[in-house]
SEVO-469826 format. One record per residue (C-alpha): x, y, z. Coordinates in steps of 0.001 Angstrom, whole numbers, plus 500000, padded with zeros to 6 digits. Layout:
+--------+--------+--------+
:     xx :     yy :     zz :
+--------+--------+--------+
:      X :      Y :      Z :
...
+--------+--------+--------+
END
This chain:
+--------+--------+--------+
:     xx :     yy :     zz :
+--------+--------+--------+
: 936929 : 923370 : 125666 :
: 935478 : 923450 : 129394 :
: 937950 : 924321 : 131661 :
: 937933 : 926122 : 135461 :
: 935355 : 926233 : 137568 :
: 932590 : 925455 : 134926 :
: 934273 : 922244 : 133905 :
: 934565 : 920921 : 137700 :
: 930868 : 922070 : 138137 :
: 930082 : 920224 : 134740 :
: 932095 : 917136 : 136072 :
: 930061 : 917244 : 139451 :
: 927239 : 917095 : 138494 :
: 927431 : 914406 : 135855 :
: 929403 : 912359 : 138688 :
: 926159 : 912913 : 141325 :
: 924194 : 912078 : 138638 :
: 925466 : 908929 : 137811 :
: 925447 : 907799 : 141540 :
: 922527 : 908959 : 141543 :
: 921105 : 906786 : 139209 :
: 922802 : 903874 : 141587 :
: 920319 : 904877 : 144259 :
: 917219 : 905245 : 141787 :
: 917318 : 902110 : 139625 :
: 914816 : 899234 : 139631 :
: 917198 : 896775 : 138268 :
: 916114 : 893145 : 138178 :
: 918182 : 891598 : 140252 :
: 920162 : 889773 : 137199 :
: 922796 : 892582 : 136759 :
: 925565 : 893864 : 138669 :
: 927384 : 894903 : 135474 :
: 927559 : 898662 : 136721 :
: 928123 : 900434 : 139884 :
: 924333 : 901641 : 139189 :
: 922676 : 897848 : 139270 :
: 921268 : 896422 : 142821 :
: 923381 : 893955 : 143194 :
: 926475 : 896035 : 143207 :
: 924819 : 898643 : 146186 :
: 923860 : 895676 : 148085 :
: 927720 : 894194 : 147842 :
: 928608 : 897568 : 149073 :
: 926015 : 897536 : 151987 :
: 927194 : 894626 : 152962 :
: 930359 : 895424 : 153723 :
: 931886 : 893021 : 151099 :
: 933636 : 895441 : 148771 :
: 936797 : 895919 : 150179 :
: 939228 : 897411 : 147447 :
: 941438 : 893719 : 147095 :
: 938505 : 891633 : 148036 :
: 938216 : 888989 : 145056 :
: 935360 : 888124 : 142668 :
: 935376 : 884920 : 140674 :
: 934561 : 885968 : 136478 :
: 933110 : 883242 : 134405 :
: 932627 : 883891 : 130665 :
: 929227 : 882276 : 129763 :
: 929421 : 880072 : 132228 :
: 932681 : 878648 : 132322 :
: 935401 : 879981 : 134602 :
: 938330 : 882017 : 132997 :
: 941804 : 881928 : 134989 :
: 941861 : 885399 : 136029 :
: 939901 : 886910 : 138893 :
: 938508 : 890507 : 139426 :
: 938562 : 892490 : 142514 :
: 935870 : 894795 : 144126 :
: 936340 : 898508 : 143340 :
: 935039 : 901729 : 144592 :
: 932082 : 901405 : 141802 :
: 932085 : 898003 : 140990 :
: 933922 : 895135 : 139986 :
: 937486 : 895587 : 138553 :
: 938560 : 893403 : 135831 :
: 942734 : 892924 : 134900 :
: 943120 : 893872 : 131264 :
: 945000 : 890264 : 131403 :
: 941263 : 888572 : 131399 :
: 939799 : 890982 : 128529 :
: 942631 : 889761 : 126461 :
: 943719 : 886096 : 127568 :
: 939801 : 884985 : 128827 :
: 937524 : 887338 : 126821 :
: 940122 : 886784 : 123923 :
: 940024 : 890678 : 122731 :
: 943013 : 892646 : 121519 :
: 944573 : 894476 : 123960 :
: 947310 : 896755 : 122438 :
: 949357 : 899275 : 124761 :
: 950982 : 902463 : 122995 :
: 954222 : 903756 : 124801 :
: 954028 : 906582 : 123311 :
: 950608 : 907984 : 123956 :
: 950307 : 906114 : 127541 :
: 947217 : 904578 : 125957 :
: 945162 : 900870 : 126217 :
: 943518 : 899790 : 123007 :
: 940600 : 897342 : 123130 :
: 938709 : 896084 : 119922 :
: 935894 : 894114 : 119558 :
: 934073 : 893752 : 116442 :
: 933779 : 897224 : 114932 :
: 933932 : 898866 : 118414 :
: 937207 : 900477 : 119336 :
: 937548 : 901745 : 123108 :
: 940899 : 903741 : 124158 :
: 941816 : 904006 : 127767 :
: 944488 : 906370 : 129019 :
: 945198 : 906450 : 132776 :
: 945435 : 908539 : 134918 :
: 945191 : 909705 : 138685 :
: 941022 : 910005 : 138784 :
: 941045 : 906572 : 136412 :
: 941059 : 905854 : 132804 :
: 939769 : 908768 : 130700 :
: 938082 : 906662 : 127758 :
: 938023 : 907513 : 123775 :
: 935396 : 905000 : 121936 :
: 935128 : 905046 : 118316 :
: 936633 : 908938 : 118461 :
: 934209 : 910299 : 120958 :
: 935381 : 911265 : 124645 :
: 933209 : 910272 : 127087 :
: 932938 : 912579 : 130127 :
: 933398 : 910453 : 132723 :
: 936870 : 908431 : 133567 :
: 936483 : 904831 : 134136 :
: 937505 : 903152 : 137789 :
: 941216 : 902069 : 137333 :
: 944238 : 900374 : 139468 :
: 947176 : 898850 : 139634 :
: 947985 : 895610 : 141478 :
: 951859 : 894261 : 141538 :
: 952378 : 895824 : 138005 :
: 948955 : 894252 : 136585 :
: 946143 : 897000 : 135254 :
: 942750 : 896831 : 136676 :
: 939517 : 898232 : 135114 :
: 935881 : 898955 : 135547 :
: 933636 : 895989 : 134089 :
: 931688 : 899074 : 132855 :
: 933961 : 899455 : 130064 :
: 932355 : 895973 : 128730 :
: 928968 : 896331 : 129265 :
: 928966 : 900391 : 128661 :
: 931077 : 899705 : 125400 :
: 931741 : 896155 : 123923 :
: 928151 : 894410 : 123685 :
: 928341 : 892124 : 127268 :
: 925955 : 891870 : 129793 :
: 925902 : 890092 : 133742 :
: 924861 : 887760 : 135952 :
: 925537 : 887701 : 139307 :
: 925230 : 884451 : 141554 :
: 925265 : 885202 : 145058 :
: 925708 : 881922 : 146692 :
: 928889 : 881652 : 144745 :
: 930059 : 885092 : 144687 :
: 930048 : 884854 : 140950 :
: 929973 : 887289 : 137928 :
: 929074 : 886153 : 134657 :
: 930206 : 887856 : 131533 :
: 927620 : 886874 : 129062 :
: 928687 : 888442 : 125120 :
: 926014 : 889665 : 122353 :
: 926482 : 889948 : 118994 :
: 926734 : 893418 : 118081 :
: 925292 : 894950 : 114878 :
: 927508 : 894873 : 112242 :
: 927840 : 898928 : 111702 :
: 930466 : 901305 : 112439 :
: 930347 : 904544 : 114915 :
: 932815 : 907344 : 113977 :
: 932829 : 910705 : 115790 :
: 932277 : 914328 : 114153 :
: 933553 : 917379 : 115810 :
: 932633 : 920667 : 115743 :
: 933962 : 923480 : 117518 :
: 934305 : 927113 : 117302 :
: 935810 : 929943 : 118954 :
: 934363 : 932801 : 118951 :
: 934721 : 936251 : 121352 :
: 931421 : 935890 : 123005 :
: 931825 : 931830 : 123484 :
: 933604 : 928133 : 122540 :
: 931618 : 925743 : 121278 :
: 932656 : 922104 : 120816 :
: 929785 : 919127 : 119547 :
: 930634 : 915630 : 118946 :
: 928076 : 913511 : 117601 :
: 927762 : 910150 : 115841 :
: 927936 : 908962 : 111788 :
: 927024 : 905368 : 111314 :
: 928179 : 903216 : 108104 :
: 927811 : 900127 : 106935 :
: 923669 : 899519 : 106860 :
: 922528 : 897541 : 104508 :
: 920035 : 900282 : 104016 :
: 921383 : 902795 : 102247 :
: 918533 : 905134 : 102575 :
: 918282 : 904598 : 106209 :
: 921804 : 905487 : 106617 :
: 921408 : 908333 : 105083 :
: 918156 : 909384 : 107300 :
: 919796 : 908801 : 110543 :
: 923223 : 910578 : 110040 :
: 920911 : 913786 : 108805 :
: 919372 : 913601 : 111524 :
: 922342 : 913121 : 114088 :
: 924106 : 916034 : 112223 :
: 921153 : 918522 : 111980 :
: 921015 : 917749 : 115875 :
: 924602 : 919194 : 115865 :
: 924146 : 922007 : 113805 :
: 921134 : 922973 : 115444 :
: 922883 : 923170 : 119207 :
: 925857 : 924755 : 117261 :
: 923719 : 927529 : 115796 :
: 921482 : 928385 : 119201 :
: 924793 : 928231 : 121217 :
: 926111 : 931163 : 118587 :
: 923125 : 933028 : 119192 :
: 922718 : 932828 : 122692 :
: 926150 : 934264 : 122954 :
: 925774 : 937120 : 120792 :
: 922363 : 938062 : 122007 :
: 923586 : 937573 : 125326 :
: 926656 : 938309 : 126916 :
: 928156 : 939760 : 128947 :
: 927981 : 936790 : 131114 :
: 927023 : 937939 : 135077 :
: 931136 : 937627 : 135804 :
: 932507 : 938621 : 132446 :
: 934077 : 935396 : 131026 :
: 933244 : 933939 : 127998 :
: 929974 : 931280 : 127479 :
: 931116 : 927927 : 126853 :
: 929037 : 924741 : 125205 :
: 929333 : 921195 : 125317 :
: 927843 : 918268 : 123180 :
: 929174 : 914715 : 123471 :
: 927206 : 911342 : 123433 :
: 927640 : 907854 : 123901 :
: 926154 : 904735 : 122740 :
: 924661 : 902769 : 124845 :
: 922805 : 900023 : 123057 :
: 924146 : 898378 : 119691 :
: 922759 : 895001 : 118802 :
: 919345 : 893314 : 117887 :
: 918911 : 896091 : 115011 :
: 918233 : 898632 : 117162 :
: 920995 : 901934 : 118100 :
: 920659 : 903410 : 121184 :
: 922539 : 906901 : 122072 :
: 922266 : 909419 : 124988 :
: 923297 : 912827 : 123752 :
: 924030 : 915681 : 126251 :
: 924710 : 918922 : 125833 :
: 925764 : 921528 : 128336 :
: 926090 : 925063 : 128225 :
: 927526 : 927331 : 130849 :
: 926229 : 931228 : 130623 :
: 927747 : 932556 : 134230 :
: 926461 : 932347 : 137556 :
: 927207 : 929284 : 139871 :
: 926963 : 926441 : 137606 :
: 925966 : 925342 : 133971 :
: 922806 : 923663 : 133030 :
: 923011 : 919784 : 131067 :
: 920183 : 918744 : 128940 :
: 919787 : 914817 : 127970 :
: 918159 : 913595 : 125054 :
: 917949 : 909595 : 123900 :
: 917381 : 908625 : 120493 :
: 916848 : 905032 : 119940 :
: 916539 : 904159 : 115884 :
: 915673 : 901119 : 113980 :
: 918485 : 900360 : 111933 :
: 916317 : 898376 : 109046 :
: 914510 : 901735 : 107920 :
: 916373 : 904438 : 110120 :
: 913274 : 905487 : 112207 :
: 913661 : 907097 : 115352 :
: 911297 : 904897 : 117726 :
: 909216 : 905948 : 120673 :
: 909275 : 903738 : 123890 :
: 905506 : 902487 : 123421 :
: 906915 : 901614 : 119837 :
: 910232 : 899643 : 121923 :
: 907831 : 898355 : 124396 :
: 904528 : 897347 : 121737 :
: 904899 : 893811 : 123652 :
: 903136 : 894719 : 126043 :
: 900515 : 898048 : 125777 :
: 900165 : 898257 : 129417 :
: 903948 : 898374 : 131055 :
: 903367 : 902442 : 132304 :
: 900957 : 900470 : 134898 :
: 904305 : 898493 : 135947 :
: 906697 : 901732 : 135359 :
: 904822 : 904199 : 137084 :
: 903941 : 903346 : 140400 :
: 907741 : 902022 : 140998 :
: 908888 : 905515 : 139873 :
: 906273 : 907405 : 141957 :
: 907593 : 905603 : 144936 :
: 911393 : 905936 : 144364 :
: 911121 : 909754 : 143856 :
: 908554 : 909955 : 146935 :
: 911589 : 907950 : 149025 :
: 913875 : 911068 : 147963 :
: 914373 : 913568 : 150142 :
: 913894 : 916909 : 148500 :
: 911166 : 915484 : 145654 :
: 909175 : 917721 : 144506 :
: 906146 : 916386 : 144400 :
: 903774 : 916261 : 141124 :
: 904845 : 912499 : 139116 :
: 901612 : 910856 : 138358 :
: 902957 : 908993 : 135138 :
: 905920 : 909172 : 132422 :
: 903237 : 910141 : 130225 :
: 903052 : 909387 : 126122 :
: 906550 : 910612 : 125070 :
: 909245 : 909533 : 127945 :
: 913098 : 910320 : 127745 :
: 914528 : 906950 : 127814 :
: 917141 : 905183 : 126067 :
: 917836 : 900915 : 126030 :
: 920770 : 899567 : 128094 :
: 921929 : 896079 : 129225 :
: 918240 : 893591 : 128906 :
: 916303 : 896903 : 129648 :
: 915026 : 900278 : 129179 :
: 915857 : 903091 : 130996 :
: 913670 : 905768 : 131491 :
: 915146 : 909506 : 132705 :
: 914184 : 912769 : 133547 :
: 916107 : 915872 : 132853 :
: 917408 : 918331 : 136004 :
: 914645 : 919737 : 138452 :
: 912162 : 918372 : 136968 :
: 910916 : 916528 : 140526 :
: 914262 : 916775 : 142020 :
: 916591 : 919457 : 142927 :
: 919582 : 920287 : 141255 :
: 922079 : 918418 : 143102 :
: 920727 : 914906 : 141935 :
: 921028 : 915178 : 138508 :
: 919284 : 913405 : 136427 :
: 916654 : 910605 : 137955 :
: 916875 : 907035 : 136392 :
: 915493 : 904023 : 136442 :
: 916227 : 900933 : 134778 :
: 913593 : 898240 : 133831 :
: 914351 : 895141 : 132519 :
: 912750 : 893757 : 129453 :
: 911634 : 890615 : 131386 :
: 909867 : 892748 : 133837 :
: 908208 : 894571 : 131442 :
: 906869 : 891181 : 129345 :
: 908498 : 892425 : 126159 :
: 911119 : 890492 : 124600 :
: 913647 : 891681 : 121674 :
: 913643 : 889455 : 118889 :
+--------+--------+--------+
END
């Protein structure tokens, strides 16, 4: 396990980089599901998102009794609405301090705590807590945990000052989380990734949790021989490595999951890498973004030049984008695609990674 100064560093720099992403996104203006869509920087901007100020939540349309408030991030839902208006278990656990929300095959635990809800979906820990608070006795939490987690999407209407929760059938497969970890005297390594079940396609199953494993085994193995060949590390302490993922698209056919993996060999801070894998669940291929995006041959001439000018409005770019090229890191999320870059490759260090959203409907492609 990360822990000390590696793990804070670790936790920075994922935290930068999501705000980061915030700043970077060319979200369509539909959206304010996240603290990284438009809608929700302009709300801040304005000066509207005071921590009690209210925001009116209709499900599809039609307005559900409860009402969420404006966070630090976003929009703060009361676990009240998730279970009364969204009509989703909601189970609390004495015991364990922990929230339980189901939906379909999707399981999402939420344990609170001072820096917000640290979150446990189908077995995997994601890195980042969740925005969280407590109003006369009633739990509060990020929106994020729908759209991030439980197959919803949103609209915002500004002259009403309303957020619509609009669901999506999610594919009818189940996520479970595989650890490995190891201790050893040079390093400690610790790798969850994803097994799906329940595909139709047997053989397609079968393709995509090899690959998802061999991923695993391969960071596992490189980590072990990095830290034998090695150490000792510039201050002496052991190496440590860190794999974790999360799913962030899960319905049309199509499974979309942003791995990371992070590895910390001494010196001031450790360095992440990001991968997305999006797969066609009918025949278990691992598709390309010109394969997500066939609708329409020419979107790099609508997805470069908006990149090119949000990294030139950066202070500190590098210099050097001219296009995302033939095989761009990018992984689906919300209506969209998003398409990232991995640390300093135009930016320095302390931004992370750059992202930027695209909706489908900007693009001219359209699911089916």
């Amino acid at each position: 396990m990360i822990k000390g100064k590696a793990y804070r560093t670790y936790l920075l720099i994922l935290a930068v980089s999501f705000m980061v992403i915030g700043l970077l996104l060319a979200g369509s203006g539909a959206s304010i599901a996240e603290a990284s869509s438009r809608e929700i920087i302009e709300l801040k901007a304005s000066g509207r998102q005071g921590a009690a100020t209210p925001v009116n939540i209709t499900l599809k349309g039609k307005p559900v009794k409860q009402q969420g408030i404006q966070g630090k991030e976003g929009v703060l839902v009361p676990l009240e609405l998730i279970r009364k208006g969204l009509k989703l278990p909601v189970q609390y656990d004495k015991n364990s301090k922990t929230y339980t929300i189901q939906r379909q095959n999707v399981t999402v635990q939420l344990q609170p705590a001072d820096i917000g809800a640290k979150a446990i979906v189908d077995g995997s820990t994601l890195v980042l807590p969740y925005e969280w608070k407590e109003i006369d006795g009633m739990p509060y939490v990020s929106i994020k945990v729908l759209t991030d987690n439980l197959g919803y999407t949103t609209e915002w209407d500004e002259k009403t000052k309303t957020l619509n929760l609009v669901p999506h059938r999610l594919n009818n497969i189940k996520i479970h989380t595989k650890t490995i970890s190891k201790t050893l005297p040079e390093a400690t390594i610790k790798v969850e990734y994803p097994q799906v079940s329940g595909l139709k396609n047997k053989g397609a199953e079968e393709k995509i949790n090899t690959l998802l494993q061999s991923r695993a085994d391969s960071f596992v193995e490189k980590s072990i021989k990095e830290a034998k060949e090695s150490q000792p590390s510039p201050n002496g302490s052991p190496y440590e490595y860190l794999g974790n993922y999360m799913v962030t698209f899960n319905r049309k056919g199509l499974l979309s999951i942003l791995e990371q993996t992070y590895a910390y060999t001494g010196g001031a801070h450790g360095n992440s890498i990001r991968e997305g894998l999006t797969f066609n669940l009918k025949d278990g291929k691992l598709l390309t973004l010109d394969e997500i995006l066939k609708g329409n041959p020419n979107y790099r001439s609508i997805v470069d030049p908006v990149i090119a000018a949000k990294l030139k409005q950066t202070e500190g770019y590098f210099g050097g984008f001219e296009t995302i090229g033939n095989n761009a890191n990018y992984y689906l999320k919300d209506d969209g695609v998003v398409i990232f870059f991995q640390l300093y490759d135009y930016l320095p260090y302390v931004f992370g990674f750059p992202e930027f959203y695209f909706p489908f409907s900007e693009l001219g492609v359209a699911l089916k």
